[in-house]
C-alpha positions in Angstrom: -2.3 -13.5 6.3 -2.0 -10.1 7.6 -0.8 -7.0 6.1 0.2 -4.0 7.8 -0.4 -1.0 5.7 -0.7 2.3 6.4 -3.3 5.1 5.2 -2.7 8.3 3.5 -4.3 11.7 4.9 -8.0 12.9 3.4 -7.0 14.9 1.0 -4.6 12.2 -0.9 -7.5 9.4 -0.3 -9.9 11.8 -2.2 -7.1 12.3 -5.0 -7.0 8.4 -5.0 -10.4 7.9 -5.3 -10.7 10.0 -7.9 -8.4 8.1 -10.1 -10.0 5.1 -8.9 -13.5 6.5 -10.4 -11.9 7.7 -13.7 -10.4 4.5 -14.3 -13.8 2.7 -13.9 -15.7 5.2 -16.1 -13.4 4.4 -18.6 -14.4 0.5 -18.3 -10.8 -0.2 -17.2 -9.6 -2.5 -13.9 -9.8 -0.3 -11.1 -9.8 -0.7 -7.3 -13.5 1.3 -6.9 -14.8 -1.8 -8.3 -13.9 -3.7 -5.3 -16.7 -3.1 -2.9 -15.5 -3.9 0.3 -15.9 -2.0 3.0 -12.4 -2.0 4.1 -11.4 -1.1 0.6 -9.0 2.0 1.0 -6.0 3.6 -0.7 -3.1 2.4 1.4 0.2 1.8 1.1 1.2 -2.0 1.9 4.9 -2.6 4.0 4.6 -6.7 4.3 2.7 -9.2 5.2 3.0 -12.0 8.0 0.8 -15.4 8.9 0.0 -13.5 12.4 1.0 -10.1 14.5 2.4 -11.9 17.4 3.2 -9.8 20.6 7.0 -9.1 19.3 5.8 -8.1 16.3 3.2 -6.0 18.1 5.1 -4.1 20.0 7.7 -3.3 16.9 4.7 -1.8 15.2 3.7 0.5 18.0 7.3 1.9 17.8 6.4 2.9 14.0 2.8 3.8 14.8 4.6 6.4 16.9 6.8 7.7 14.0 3.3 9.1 12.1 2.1 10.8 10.5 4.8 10.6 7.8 5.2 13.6 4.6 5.8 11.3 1.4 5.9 12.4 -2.2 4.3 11.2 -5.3 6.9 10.2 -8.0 4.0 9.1 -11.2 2.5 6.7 -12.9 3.7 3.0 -12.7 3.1 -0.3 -14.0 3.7 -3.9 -13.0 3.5 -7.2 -14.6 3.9 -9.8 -11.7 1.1 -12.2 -11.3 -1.2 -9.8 -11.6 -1.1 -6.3 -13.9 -0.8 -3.5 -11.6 -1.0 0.5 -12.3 -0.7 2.3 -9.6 1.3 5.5 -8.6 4.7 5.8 -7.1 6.1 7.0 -4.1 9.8 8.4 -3.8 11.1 5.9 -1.8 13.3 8.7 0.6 15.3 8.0 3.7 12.8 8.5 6.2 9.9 6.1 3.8 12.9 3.7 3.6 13.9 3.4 7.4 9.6 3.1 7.9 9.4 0.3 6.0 12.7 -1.8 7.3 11.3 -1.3 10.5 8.3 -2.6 9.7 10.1 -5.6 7.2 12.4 -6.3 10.4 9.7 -6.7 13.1 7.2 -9.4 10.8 10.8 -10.9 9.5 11.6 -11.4 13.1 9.0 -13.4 14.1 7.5 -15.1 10.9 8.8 -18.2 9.1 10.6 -17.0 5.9 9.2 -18.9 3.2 5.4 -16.9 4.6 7.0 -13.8 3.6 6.7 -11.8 0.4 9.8 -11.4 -1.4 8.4 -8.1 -3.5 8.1 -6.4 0.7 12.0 -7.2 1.0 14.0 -3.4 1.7 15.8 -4.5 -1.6 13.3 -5.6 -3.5 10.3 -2.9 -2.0 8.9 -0.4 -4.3 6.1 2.0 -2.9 3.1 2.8 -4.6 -0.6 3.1 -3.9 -2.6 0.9 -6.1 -5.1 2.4 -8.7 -5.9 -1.0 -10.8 -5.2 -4.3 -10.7 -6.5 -7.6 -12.9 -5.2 -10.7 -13.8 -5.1 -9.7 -17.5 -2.0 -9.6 -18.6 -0.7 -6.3 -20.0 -4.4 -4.6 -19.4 -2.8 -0.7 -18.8 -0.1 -1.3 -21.1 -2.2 1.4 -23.5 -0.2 4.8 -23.7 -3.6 6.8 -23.3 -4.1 5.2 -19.8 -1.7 7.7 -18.1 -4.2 10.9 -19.9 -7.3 9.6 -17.7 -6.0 10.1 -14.4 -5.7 13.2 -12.9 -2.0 14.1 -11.9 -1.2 12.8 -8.3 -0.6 14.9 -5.6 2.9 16.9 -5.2 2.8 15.2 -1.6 0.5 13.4 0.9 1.3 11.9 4.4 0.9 8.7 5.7 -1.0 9.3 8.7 -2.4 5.6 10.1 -0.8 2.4 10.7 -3.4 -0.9 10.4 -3.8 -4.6 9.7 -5.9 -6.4 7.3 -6.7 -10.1 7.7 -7.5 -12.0 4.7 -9.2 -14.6 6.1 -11.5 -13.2 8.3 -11.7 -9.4 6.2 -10.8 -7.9 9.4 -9.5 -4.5 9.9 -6.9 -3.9 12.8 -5.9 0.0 13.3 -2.0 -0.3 14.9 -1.6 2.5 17.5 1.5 3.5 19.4 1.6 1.9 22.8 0.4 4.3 25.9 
């Protein structure tokens, strides 16, 4: 599969990444303990089997739109497979019309049943991951919220890219020349 994500500016990463650190000092899930070098606060739109040339050229149109001012909305939790906290993004008009584009162009070109239900417009809910584990209910502790420091008031989303998970493959999306 392939994701297509996009990257928060420097000063939000850091602000990430310190959450990320606090959260491991404090023995909890966290994404610092995942040592891969492509390991990055991001925000994920959808994920496809491939990026075929339609889908391609889609993404260069949103590539185009960056960098993009988004705000932090708090602390969130979420019990699918997988326990999640994370924090939220206010999912605005111009977040909102982002991420259709981006749904629309792998929808477009992708079978259906390859395509994530939870990165349907309807179904989409933003957030940048802090922790995740397969142990159910792991951040449902009320202190958990205390240990991280507060998110930023806003950020911007300031790179479009693609992660394979097959081959661990990073793939930075640019607008077209």
């Amino acid at each position: 599969m392939r994701t297509v994500e996009l990257l928060l500016d420097e000063a939000a990463e850091l602000a990430v990444r310190q959450a990320w650190r606090r959260l491991a000092d404090a023995g909890l899930p966290s994404q610092a303990r995942h040592r891969s070098p492509t390991n990055s606060p991001h925000l994920t739109l959808a994920a496809c089997p491939e990026l075929t040339a339609p889908i391609r050229w889609e993404l260069a149109e949103v590539a185009a739109a960056l960098p993009l001012p988004v705000r932090f909305t708090g602390v969130i939790r979420f019990e699918r497979p997988t326990s999640v906290l994370a924090w939220a993004l206010d999912l605005d008009s111009a977040l909102a019309g982002l991420h259709r584009r981006v749904w629309e162009a792998v929808a477009s070109d992708s079978p259906p049943e390859t395509l994530n239900p939870f990165h349907a417009p309807a179904r989409w809910s933003p957030h940048i991951t802090l922790g995740r584990t397969r142990r159910a209910g792991a951040f449902s502790a009320r202190q958990i919220p205390q240990l991280l420091p507060p998110p930023p008031l806003s950020a911007r989303l300031v790179t479009l890219r693609s992660y394979d998970t097959e081959t661990g493959a990073l793939e930075i999306l640019t607008p077209r020349p």
